[in-house]
Backbone as a ProteinNet text record, in pm:
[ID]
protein_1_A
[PRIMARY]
XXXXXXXXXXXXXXXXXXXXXXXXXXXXXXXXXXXXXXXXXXXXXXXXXXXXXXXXXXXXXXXXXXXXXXXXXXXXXXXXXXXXXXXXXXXXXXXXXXXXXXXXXXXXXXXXXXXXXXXXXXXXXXXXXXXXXXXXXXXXXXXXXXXXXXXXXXXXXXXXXXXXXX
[TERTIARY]
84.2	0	88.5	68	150	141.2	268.9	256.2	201.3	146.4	86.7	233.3	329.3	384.1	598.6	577.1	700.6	644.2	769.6	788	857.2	856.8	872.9	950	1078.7	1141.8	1189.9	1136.2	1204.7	1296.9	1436.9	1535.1	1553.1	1493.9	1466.5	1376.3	1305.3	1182.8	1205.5	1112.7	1111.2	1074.7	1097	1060.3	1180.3	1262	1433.7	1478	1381.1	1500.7	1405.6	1470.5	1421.2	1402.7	1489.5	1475.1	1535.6	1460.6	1521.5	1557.2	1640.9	1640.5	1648.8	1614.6	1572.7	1723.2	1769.2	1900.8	1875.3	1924.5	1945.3	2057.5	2027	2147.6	2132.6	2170.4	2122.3	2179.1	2147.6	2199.2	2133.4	2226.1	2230	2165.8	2221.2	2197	2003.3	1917.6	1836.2	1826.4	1766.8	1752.5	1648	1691.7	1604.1	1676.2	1579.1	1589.6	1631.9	1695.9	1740.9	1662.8	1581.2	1566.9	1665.2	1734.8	1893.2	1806.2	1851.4	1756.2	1861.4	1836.9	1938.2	1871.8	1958.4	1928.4	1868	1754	1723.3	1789.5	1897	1971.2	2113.2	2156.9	2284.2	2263.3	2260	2238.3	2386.2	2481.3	2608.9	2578.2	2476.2	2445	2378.1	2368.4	2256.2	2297.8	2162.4	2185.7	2096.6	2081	1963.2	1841.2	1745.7	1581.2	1552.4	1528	1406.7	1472.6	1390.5	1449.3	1296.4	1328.1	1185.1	1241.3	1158.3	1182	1094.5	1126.7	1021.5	969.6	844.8	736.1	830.9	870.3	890.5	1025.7	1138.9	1241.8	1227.4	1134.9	1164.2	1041.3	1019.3	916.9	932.4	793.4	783.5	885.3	855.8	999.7	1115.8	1128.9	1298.1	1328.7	1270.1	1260.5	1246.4	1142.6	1170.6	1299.4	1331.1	1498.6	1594.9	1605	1700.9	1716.8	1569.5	1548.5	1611.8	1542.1	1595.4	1699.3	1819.3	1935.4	2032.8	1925.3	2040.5	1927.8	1853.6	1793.3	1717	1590.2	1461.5	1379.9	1315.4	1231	1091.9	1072.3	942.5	981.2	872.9	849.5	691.2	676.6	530.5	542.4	504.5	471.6	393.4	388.5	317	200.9	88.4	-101.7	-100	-140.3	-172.1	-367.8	-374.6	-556.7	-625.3	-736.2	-848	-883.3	-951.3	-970.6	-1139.4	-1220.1	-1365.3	-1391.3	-1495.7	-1521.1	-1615.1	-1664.5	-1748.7	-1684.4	-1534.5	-1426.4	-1341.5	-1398.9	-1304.7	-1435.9	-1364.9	-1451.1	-1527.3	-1713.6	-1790.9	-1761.5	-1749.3	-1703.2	-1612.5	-1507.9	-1354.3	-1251.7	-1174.9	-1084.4	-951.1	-886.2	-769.9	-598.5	-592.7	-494.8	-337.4	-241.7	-155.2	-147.2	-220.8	-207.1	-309	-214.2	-244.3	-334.2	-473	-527.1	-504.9	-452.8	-466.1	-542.1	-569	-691.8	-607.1	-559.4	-502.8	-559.3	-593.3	-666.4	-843.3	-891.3	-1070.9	-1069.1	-917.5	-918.9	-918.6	-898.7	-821.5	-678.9	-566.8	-449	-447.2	-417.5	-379.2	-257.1	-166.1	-51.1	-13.3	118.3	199.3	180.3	112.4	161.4	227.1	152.4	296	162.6	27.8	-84.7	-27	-4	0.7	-140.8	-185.3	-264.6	-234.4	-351.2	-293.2	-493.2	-503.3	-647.1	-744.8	-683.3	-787.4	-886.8	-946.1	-1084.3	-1107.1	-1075.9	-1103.8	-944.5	-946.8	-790.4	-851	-752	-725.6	-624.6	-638.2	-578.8	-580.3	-481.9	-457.9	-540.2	-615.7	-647.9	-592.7	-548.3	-487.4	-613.9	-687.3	-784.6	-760.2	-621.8	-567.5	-536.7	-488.7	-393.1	-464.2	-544.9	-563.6	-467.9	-330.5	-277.7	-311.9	-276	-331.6	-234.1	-226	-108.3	-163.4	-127.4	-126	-182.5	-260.3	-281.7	-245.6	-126.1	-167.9	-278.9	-365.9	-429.5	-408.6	-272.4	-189.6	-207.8	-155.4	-125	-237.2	-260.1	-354.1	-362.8	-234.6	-210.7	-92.8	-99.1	-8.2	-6.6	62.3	118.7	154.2	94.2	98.6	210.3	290.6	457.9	425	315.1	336.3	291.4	198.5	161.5	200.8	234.6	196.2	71.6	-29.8	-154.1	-192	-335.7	-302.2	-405.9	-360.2	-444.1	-503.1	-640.4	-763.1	-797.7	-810.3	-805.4	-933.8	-891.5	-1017.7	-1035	-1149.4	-1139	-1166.3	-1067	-1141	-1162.3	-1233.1	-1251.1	-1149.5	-1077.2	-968.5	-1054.3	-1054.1	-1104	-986.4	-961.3	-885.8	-982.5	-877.4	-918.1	-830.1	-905.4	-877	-709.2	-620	-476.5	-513.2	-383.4	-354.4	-237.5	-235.6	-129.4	-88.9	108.8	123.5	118.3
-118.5	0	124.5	219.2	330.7	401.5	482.7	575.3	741.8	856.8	956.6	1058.9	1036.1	1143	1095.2	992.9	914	835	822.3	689	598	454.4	359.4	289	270	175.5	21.8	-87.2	-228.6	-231.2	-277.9	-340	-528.4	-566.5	-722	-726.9	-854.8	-945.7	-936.8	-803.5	-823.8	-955.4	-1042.8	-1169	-1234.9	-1200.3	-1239.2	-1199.4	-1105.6	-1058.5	-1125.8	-999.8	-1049.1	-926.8	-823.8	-688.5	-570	-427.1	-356.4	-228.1	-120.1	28.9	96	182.3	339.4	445.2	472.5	538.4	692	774.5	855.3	912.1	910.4	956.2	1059.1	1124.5	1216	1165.3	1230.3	1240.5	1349	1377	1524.6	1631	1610.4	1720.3	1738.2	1587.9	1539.7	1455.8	1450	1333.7	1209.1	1145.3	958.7	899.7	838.6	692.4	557.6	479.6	341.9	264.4	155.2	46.2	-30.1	-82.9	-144.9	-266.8	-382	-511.9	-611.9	-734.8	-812.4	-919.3	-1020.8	-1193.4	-1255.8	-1299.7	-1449.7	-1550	-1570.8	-1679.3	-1646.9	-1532	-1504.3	-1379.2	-1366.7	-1256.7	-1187	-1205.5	-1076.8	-1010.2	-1039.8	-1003	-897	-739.2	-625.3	-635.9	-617.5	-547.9	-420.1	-360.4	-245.8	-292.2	-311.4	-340.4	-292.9	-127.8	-45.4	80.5	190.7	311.5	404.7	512.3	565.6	713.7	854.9	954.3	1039.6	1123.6	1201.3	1292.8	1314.4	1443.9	1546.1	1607.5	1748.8	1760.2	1629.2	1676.7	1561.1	1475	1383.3	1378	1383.4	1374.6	1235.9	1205.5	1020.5	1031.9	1118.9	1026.1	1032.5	1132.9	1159.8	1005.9	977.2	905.1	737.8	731.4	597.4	596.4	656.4	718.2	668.1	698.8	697.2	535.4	499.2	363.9	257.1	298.8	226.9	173.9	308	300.1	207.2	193.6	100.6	-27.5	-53.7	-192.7	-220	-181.7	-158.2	-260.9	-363.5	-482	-437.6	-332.1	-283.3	-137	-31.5	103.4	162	188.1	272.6	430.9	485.4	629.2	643.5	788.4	796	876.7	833.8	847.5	971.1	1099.1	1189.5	1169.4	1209.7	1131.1	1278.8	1253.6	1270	1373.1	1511.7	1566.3	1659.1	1611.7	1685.1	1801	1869.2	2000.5	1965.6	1835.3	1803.9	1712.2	1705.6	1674.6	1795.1	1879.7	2057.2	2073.7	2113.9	2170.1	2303.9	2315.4	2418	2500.9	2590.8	2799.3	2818.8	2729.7	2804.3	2747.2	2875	2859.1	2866.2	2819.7	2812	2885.9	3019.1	3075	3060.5	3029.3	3007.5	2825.8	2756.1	2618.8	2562.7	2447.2	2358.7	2211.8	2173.2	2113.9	1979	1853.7	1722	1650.8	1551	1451	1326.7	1276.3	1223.3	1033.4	988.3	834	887.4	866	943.9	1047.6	1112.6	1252.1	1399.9	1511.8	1591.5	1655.3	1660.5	1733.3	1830.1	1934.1	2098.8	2083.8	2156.3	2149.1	2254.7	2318.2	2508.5	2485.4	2560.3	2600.7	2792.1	2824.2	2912.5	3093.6	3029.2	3160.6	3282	3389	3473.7	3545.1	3590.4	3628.2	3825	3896.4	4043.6	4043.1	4212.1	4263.3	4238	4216.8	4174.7	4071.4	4054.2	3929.1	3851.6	3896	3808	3777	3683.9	3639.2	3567.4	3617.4	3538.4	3447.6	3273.5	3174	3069.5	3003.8	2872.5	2755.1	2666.2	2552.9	2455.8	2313.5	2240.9	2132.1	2073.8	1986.8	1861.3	1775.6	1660.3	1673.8	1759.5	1766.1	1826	1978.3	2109.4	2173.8	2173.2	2269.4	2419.4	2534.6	2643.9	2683.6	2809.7	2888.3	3063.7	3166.2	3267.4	3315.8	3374.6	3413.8	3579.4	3607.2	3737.6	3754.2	3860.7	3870.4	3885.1	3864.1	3826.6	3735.8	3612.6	3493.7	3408.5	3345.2	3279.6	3151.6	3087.5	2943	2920.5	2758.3	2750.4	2582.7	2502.8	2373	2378.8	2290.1	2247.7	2241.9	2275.1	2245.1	2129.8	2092.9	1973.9	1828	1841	1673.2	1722	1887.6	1874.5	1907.4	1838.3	1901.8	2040.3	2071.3	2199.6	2293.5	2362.6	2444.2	2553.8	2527.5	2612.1	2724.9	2875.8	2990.8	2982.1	3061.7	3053	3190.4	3184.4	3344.7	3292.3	3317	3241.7	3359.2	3328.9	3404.3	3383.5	3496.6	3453.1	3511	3391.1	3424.9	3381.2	3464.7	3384.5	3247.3	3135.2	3030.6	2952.8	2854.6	2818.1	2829.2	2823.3	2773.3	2670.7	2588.6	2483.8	2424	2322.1	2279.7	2149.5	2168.2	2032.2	1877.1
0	0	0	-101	-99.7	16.2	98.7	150.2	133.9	183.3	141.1	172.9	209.5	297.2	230.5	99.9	64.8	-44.3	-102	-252.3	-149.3	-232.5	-173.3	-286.8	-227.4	-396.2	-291.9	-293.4	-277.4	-340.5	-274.5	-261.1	-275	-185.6	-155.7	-102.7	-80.8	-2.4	145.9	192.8	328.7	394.2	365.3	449	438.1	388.3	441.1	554.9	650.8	717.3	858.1	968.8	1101.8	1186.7	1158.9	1229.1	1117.1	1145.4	1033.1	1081.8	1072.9	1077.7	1019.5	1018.3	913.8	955.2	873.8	816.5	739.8	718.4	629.2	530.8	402.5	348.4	228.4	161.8	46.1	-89.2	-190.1	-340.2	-365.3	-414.8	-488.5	-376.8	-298	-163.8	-140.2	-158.8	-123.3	-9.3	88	224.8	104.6	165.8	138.3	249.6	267.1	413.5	356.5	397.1	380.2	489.5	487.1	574.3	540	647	671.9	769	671.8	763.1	809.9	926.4	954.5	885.1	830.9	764	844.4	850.4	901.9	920.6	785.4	764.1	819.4	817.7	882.5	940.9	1086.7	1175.8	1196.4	1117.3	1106.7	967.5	873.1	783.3	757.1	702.8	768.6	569.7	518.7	405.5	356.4	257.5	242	183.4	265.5	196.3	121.5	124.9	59.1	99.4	-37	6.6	37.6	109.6	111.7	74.7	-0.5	-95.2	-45.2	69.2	139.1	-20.4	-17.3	-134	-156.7	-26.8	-0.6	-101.7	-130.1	-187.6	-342.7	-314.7	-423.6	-492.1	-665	-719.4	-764.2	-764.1	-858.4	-954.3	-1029.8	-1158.3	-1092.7	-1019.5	-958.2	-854.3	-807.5	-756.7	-794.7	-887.9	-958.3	-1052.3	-1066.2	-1153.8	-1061.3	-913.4	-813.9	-819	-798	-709.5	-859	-999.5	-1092.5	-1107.5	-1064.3	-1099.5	-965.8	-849.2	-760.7	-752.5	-910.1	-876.2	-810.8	-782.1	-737.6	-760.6	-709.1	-788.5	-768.8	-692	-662.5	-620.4	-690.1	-663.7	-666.9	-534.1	-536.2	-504.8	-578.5	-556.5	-486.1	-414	-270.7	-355	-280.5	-283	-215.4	-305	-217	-207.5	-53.2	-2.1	-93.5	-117.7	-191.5	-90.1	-108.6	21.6	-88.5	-22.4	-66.8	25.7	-44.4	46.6	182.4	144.5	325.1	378.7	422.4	460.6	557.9	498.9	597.4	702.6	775.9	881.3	804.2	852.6	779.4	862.3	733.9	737.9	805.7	830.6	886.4	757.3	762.4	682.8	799.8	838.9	929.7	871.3	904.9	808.1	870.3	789.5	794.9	816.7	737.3	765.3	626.6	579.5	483.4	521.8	494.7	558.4	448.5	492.7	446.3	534.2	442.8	531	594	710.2	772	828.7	750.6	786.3	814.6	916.6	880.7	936	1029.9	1068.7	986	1065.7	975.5	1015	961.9	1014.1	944.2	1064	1053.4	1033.6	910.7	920.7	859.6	931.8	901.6	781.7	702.2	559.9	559.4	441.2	401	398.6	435	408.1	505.4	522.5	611.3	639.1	749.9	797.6	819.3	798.2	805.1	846.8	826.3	846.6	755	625.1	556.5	582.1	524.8	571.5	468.6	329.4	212.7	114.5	124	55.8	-70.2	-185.3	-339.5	-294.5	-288.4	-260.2	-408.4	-408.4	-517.5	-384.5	-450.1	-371.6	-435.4	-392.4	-494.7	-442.6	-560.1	-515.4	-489.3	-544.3	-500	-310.6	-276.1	-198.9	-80.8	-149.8	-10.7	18.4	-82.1	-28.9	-56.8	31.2	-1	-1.5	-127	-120.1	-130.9	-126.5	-142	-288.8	-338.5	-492.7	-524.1	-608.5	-645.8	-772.6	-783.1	-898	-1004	-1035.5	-1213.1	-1266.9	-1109.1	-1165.2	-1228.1	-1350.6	-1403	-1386.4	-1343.9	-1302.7	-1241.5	-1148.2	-1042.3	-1010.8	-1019.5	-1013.6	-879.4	-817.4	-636.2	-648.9	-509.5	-490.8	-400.3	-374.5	-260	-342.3	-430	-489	-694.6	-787.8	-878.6	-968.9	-879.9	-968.6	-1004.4	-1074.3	-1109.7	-1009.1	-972.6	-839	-931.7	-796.1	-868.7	-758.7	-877.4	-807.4	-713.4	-556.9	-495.8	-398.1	-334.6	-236	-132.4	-11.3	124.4	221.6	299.5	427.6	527	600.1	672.4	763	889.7	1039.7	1112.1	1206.1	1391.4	1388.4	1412.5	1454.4	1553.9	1626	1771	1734.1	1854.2	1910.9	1894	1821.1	1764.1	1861.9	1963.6	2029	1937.1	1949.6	1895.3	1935.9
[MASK]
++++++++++++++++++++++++++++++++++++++++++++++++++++++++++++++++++++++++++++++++++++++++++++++++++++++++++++++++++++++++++++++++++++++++++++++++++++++++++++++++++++++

């Protein structure tokens, strides 16, 4: 099952091993994770499972590219979740935060909106995703920086909304 939050490139058959750890290392001044597993069959044995390609620095092709090139027998690109409009909480718009849909919850998470006196904001919505970004009234179009798709111009209401503890 794809992850929402990472690509996923197999290495070998997790059922070779017996215990595994998560590592970090870069290319091309990118972070990716290594699962580093021990043998079943020989416990001085640790080899590399799988690689995982956080969104934020790795796109699917960049990524099935990476995983190709060190021999990958399996690659899933990460599922960004489906997010409908009776999925957001009704008539709050929450400013300065990007809303994804989190398993049947919802997560509030920092995005990039700034908040001032105004009350009505020109915003990009990205409808795969929810991410919100800032709109000036030039721009005619805008490609999500978080999943790609193509974000659709919108006007939200900016209200104060509750403190958010982490």
């Amino acid at each position: 099952m794809p992850y929402t939050n990472e690509h996923s490139a197999r290495l070998t058959n997790p059922d070779l091993y017996r215990t595994c750890r998560r590592t970090s290392r870069t290319s091309d001044g990118r972070r990716y994770d290594i699962v580093t597993c021990q043998r079943k069959d020989n416990v001085s044995k640790w080899e590399e499972q799988s690689y995982r390609y956080p969104i934020e620095h790795w796109s699917s092709a960049e990524a099935r590219a990476h995983a190709k090139k060190h021999n990958a027998i399996k690659f899933e690109a990460a599922e960004m979740p489906t997010i409908r409009k009776e999925d957001l909480p009704e008539g709050k718009f929450v400013p300065k935060r990007a809303i994804m849909k989190a398993g049947s919850g919802i997560l509030i998470k920092e995005g990039i909106i700034e908040q001032d006196e105004a009350k009505s904001r020109l915003i990009w919505l990205c409808p795969a995703c929810a991410w919100i970004e800032k709109r000036e009234p030039e721009q005619e179009s805008k490609d999500c920086p978080a999943c790609g798709f193509g974000m659709e111009p919108a006007q939200a209401e900016i209200t104060r909304g509750p403190e958010l503890t982490p």
